[in-house]
C-alpha positions as CSV (number, residue, x, y, z in Angstrom):
1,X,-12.3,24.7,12.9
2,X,-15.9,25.9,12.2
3,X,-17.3,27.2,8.6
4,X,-20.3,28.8,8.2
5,X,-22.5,27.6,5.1
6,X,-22.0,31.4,4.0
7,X,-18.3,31.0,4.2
8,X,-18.0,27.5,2.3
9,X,-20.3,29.1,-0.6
10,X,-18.0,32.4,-0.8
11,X,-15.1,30.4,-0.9
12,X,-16.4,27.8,-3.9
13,X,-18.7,30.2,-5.5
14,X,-21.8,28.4,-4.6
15,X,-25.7,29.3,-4.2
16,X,-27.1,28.4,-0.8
17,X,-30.3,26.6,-0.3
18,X,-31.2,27.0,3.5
19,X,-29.9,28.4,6.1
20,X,-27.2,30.5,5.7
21,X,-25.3,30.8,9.2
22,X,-26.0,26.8,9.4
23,X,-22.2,25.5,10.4
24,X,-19.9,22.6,10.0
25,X,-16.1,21.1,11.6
26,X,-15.4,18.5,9.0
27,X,-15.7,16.7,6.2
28,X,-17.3,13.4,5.6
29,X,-19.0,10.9,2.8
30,X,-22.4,11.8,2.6
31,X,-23.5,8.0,3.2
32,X,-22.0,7.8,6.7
33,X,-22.2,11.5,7.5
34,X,-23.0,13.1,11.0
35,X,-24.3,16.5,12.0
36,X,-21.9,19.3,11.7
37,X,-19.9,17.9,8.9
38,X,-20.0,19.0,5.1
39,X,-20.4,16.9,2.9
40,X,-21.1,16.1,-1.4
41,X,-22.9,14.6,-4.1
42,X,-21.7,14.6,-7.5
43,X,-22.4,11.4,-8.9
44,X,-26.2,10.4,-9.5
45,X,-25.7,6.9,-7.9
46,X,-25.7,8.4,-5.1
47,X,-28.5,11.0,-5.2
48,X,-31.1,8.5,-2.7
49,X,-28.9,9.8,0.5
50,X,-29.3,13.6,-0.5
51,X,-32.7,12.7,1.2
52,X,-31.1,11.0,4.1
53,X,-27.9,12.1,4.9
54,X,-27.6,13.3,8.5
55,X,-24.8,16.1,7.1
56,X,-25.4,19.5,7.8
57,X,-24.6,20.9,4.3
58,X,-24.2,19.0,1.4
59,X,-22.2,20.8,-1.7
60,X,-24.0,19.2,-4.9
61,X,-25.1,20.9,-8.6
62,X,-28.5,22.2,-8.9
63,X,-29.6,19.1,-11.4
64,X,-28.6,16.5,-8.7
65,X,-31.0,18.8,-6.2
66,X,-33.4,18.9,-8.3
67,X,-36.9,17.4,-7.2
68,X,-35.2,16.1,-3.6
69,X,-36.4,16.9,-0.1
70,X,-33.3,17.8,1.8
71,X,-33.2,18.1,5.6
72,X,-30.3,19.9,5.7
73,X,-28.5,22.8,3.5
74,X,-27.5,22.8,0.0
75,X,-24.6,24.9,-1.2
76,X,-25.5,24.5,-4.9
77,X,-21.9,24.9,-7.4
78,X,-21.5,24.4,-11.2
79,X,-19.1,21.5,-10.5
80,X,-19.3,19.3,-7.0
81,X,-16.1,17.1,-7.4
82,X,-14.0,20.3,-8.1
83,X,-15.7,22.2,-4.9
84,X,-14.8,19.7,-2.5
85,X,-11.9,19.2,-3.6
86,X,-10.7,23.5,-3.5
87,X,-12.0,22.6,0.1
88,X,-10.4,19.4,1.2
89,X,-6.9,21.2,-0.3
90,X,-7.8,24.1,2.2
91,X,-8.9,21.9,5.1
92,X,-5.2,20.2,4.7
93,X,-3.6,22.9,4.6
94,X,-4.6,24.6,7.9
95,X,-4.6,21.3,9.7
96,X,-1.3,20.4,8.4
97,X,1.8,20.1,10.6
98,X,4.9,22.5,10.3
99,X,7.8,21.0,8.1
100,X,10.7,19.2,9.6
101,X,14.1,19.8,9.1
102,X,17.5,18.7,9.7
103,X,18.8,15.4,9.7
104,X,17.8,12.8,12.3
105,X,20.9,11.3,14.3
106,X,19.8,7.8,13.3
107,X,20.4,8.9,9.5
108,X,23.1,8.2,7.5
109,X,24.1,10.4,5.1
110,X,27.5,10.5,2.9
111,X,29.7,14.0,3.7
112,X,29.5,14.7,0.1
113,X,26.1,14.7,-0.6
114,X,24.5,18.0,-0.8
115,X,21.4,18.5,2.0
116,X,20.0,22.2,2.0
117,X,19.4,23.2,5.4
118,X,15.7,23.1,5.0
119,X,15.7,19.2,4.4
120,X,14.7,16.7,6.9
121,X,15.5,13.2,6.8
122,X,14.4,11.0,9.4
123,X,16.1,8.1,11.1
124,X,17.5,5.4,9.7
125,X,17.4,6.8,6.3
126,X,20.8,6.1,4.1
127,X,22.0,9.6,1.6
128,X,25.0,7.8,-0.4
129,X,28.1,10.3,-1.8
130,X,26.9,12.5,-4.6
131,X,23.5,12.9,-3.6
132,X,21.8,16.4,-3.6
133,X,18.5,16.9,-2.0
134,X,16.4,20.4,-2.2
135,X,14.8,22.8,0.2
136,X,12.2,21.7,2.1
137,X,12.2,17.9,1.0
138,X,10.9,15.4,3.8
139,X,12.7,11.9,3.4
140,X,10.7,10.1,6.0
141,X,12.6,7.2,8.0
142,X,14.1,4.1,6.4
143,X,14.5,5.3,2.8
144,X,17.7,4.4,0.6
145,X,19.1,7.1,-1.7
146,X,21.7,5.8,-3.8
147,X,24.9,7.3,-5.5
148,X,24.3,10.9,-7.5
149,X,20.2,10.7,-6.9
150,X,19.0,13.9,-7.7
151,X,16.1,15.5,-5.8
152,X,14.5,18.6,-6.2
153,X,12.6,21.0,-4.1
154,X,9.6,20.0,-1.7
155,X,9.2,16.9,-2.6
156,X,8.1,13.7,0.3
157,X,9.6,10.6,0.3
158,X,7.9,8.3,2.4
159,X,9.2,5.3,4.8
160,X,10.7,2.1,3.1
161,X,11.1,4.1,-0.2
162,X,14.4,3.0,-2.2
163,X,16.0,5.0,-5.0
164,X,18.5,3.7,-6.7
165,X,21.9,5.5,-8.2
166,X,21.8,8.3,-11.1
167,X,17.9,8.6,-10.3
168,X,16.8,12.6,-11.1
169,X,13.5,13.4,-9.2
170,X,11.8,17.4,-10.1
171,X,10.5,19.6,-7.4
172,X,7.0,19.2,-6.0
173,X,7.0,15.2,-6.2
174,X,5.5,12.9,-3.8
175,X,6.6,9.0,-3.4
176,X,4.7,7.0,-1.2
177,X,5.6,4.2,1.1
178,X,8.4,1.1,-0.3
179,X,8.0,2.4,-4.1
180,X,11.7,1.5,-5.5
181,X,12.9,3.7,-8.1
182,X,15.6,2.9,-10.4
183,X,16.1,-1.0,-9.7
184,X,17.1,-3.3,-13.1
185,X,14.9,-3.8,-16.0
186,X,14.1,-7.5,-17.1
187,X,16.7,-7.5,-19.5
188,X,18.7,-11.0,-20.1
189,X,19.5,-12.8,-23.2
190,X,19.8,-16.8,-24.0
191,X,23.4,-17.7,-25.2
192,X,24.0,-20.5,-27.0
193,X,23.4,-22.7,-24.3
194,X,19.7,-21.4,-23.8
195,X,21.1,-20.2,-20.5
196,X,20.2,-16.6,-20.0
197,X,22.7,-14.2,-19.3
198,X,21.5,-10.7,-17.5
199,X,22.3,-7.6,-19.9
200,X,23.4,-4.8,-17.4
201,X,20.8,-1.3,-17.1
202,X,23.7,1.7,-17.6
203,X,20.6,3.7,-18.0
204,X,18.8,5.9,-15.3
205,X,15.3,7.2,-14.2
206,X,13.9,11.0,-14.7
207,X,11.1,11.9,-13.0
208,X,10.1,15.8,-14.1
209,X,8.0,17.8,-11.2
210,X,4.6,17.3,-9.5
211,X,4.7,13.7,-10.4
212,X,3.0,11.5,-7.3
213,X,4.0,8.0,-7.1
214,X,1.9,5.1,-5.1
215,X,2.7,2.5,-2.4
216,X,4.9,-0.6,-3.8
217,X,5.4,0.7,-7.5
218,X,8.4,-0.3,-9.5
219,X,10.1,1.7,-12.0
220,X,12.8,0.4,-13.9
221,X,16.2,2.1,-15.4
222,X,17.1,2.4,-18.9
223,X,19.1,-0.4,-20.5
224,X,20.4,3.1,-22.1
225,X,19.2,6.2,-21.6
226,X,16.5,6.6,-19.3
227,X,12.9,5.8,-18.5
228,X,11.1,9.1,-18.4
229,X,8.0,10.0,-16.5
230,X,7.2,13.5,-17.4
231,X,5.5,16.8,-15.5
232,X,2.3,16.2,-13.9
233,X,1.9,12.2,-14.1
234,X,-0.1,10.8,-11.2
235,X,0.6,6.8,-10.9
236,X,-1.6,4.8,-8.1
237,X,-0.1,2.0,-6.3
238,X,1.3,-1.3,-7.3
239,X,2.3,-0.1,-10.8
240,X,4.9,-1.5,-12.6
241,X,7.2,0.2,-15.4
242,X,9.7,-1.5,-17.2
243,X,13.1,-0.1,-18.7
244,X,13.0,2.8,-21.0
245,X,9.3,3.7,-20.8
246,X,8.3,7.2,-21.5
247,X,5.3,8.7,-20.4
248,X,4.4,12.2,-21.0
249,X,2.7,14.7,-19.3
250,X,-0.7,14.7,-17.3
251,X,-1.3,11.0,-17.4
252,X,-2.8,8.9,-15.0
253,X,-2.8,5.4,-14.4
254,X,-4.5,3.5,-11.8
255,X,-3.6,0.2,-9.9
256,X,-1.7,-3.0,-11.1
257,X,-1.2,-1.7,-14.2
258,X,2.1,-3.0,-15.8
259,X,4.2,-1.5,-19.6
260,X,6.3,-3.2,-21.0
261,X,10.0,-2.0,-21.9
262,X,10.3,0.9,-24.5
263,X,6.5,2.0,-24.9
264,X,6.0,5.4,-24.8
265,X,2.5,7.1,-24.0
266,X,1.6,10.2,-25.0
267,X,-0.1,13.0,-22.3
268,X,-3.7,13.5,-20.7
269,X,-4.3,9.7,-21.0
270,X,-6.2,7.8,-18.4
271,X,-5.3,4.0,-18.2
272,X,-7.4,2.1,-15.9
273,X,-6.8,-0.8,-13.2
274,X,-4.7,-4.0,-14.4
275,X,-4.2,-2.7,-17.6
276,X,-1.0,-4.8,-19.3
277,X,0.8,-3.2,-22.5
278,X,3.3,-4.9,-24.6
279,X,6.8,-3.3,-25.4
280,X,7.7,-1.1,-28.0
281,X,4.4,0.7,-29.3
282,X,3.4,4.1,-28.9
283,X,0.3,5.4,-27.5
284,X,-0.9,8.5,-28.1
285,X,-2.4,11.9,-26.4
286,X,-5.4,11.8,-24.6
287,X,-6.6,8.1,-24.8
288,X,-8.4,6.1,-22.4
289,X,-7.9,2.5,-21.6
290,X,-11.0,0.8,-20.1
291,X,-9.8,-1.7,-16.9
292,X,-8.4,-5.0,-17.5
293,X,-7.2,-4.3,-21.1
294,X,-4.9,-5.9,-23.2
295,X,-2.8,-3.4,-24.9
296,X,-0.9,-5.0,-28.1
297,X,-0.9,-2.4,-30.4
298,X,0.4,1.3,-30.9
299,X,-2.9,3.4,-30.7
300,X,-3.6,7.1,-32.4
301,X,-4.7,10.1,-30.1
302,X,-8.0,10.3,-28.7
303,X,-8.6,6.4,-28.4
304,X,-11.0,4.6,-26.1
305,X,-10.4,0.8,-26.0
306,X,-11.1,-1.9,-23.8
307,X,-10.8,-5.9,-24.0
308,X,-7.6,-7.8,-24.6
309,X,-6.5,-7.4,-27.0
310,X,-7.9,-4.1,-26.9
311,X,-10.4,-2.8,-29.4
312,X,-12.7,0.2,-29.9
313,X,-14.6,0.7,-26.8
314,X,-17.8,1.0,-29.2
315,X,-16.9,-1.9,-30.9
316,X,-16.7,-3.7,-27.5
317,X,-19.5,-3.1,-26.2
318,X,-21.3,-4.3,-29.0
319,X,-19.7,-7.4,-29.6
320,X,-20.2,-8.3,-26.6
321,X,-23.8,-8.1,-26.7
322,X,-23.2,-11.0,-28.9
323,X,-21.3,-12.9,-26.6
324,X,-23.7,-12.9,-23.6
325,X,-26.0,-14.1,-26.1
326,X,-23.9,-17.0,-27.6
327,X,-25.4,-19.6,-25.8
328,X,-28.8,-18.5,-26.9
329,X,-27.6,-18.4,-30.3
330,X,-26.0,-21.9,-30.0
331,X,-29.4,-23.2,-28.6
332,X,-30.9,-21.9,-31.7
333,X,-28.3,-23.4,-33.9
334,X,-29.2,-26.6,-32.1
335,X,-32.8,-26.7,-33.0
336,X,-32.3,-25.4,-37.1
337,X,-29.4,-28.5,-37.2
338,X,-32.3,-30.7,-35.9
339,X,-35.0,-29.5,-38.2
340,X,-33.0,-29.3,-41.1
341,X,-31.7,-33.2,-40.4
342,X,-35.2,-34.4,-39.9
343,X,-36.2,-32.6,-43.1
344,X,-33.3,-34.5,-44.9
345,X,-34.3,-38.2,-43.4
């Protein structure tokens, strides 16, 4: 495919700065781009290679542009990040192969599920009795979908995924490669004997619509009830969520992170990398959680914390301005404990 600059600026509603008719095929990072691709800047660190980028047209915001000599052309835009991303949506969709469907003759699938005839499922996939599956889903090979699962409309389930029984998944989801959905929470109690005895999940999962799932995540049924993941929520890979979490709408949590059973968060929040929460508190709508946090407490709407345990990002960072500086502080201590025992000889 070939885009003129004039084209990529009517499309994203962007100023050009150079030559109009200038062209591009693809799309590439602007530190490792190569003539006749398109590429962006939207984040100051990397303003230096708006000087030597070897990409044809670079999308960017005039402030970024400002005071740069650029060899190339600049489709200037009120907001890079949302730009390229209207045109890496369009770029998939016109290079995007037709949907499958039908079921492979290596898949299993029970005679009483329910398949609309715009599914595909792939080989070596497994459809147990009960199941229903929506037009237009793609259930890519070797995934396991247990008794009465639930799946809505054009959703993709990707190889190695498992679902487990009673699961309920919206339209528009994507679940991406050996997630498992549904399994047993940690749930086991010590007798009298101190021997713990597993306490059986009679729960389910709910996953509402356009709700994307990373690689190896695990989400855990209800002990009663269900854990709930609500419209919108985007959840990296390796996450894990215990038994009868809810999380509400438009949040997004990146990598490792792991909540304990029964917290519920609130919507628009953004949890970053290794983040660990403890069961039963409540977090509310739109907070942030700095990476590597500790998160003991319930916390109101509109937070920002970071540290374990958690505290006021503002309050963070300046204690620990403090605690780079202990050791100088110590060293001072030191020397006052010296002069004030020589004083006292």
């Amino acid at each position: 495919m070939n885009f003129s600059a004039q084209q990529i600026a009517n499309f994203v509603d962007g100023e050009i700065v150079g030559n109009h008719d200038c062209s591009v095929t693809s799309i590439s990072s602007i530190e490792n781009a190569e003539p006749g691709t398109l590429s962006f800047l939207s984040n100051p660190k990397y303003s230096a290679y708006l000087e030597s980028t070897d990409a044809s047209i670079v999308i960017t915001s005039k402030d970024l542009a400002e005071d740069k000599n650029y060899k190339g052309t600049l489709i200037l835009v009120e907001n890079p990040q949302d730009a390229i991303a209207q045109l890496i949506s369009l770029h998939d969709q016109m290079t995007a192969k037709p949907k499958k469907n039908g079921v492979h003759s290596g898949a299993i699938v029970h005679q009483e599920a329910i398949i609309e005839d715009t599914v595909f499922i792939d080989a070596f996939s497994v459809v147990e009795q009960g199941s229903e599956i929506g037009e237009g889903s793609q259930i890519h090979t070797q995934v396991y979908i247990g008794a009465n699962v639930k799946i809505g409309a054009n959703c993709i389930i990707y190889p190695g995924v498992k679902i487990y029984k009673d699961t309920q998944i919206g339209d528009h989801c994507i679940i991406h490669a050996n997630t498992v959905i549904g399994s047993d929470g940690f749930g086991f109690n010590p007798d009298q004997n101190g021997v713990y005895q597993k306490i059986p999940h009679l729960g389910n999962v709910i996953l509402e619509s356009n709700i994307e799932i990373g690689a190896n995540c695990t989400i855990d049924r209800a002990t009663l009830g269900s854990t709930k993941i609500k419209e919108g929520v985007k959840l990296d890979n390796q996450i894990h969520i215990a038994h009868n979490v809810q999380i509400d709408k438009h949040t997004v949590i990146a990598a490792q992170t792991g909540i304990a059973g029964s917290t519920k968060i609130g919507s628009y929040c953004m949890i970053g990398g290794q983040v660990g929460f403890v069961g039963h508190i409540t977090v509310g709508d739109q907070v942030k959680i700095q990476a590597q946090s500790g998160v003991a407490r319930s916390l109101k709407d509109k937070s920002v914390v970071q540290g374990t345990p958690s505290i006021d990002y503002t309050n963070y960072n300046k204690s620990y301005v403090h605690f780079k500086n202990l050791e100088k502080i110590e060293n001072r201590l030191r020397t006052v404990e010296k002069e004030l025992k020589s004083k006292h000889k």
